[in-house]
N, C-alpha and C positions, 0 to 999 in steps of 0.2 A: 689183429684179432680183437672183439672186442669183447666185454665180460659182462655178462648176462645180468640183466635188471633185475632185481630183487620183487617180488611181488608190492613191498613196503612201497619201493619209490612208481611200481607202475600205478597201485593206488593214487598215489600223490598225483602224480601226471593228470589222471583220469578226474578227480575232483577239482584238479587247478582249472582244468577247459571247463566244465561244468558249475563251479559254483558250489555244488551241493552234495551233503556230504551224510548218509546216515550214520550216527553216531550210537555206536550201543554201549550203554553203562550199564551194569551189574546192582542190584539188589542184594541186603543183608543174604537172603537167603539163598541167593546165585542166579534169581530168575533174571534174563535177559530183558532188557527196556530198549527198543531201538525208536530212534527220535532223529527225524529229516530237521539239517539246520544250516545254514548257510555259514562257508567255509572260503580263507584265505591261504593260498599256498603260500611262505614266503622261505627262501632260504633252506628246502628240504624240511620246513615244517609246518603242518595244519595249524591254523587259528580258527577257532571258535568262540563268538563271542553271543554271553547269556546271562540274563540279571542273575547274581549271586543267590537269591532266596530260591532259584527254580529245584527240581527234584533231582537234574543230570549232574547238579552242583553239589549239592547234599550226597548222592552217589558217588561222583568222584573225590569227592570226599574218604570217603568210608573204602573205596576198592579206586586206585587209579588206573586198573588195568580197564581198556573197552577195545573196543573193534572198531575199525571204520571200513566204508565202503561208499563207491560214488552212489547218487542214486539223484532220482526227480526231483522238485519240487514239491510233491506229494509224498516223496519218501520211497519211491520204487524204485528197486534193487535191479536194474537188467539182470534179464539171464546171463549167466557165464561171468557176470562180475563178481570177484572174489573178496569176500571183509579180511581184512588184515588186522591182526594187532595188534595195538599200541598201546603207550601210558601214557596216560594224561594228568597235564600237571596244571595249577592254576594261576593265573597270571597276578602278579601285584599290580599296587597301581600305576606305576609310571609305565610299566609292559601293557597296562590295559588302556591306556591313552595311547600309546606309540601306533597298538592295534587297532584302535578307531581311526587312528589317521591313517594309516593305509586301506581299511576299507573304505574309506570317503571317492 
């Protein structure tokens, strides 16, 4: 018998073949921000890498909770794909080299 996938890793799955990944972070005030960004599956966890001064930084900053979801290069959500969500944490420096060499 086998035990049923979690929405969480079928997400994963979905973004790993795809590449890409809309990322929703949260505003002080709660308003959602979703932002198509190119994503690496590794080991059961998304990597997203993004210059430090951008605004999804500064947001997860302030709230680490966001949602992810596979989507286009444009940032289109198929129908019937479901966002899931996750916390998101930031990476140091040597985690943030480690992750540039694997997207290479």
């Amino acid at each position: 018998m086998t035990t049923p996938r979690s929405d969480f890793d079928q997400a994963l799955d979905r973004i790993g073949r795809g590449g890409h990944v809309s990322l929703t972070t949260f505003r002080r005030n709660g308003q959602a921000v979703p932002t198509p960004v190119g994503g690496l599956v590794e080991d059961d966890t998304l990597y997203v890498l993004t210059p430090p001064e951008t605004g999804k930084v500064k947001r997860i900053r302030n709230n680490s909770q966001v949602t992810i979801a596979a989507c286009d290069m444009k940032g289109t959500v198929p129908a019937g794909v479901p966002a899931v969500r996750a916390t998101a944490r930031l990476l140091d420096p040597a985690e943030t080299a480690r992750v540039q060499e694997l997207m290479r």
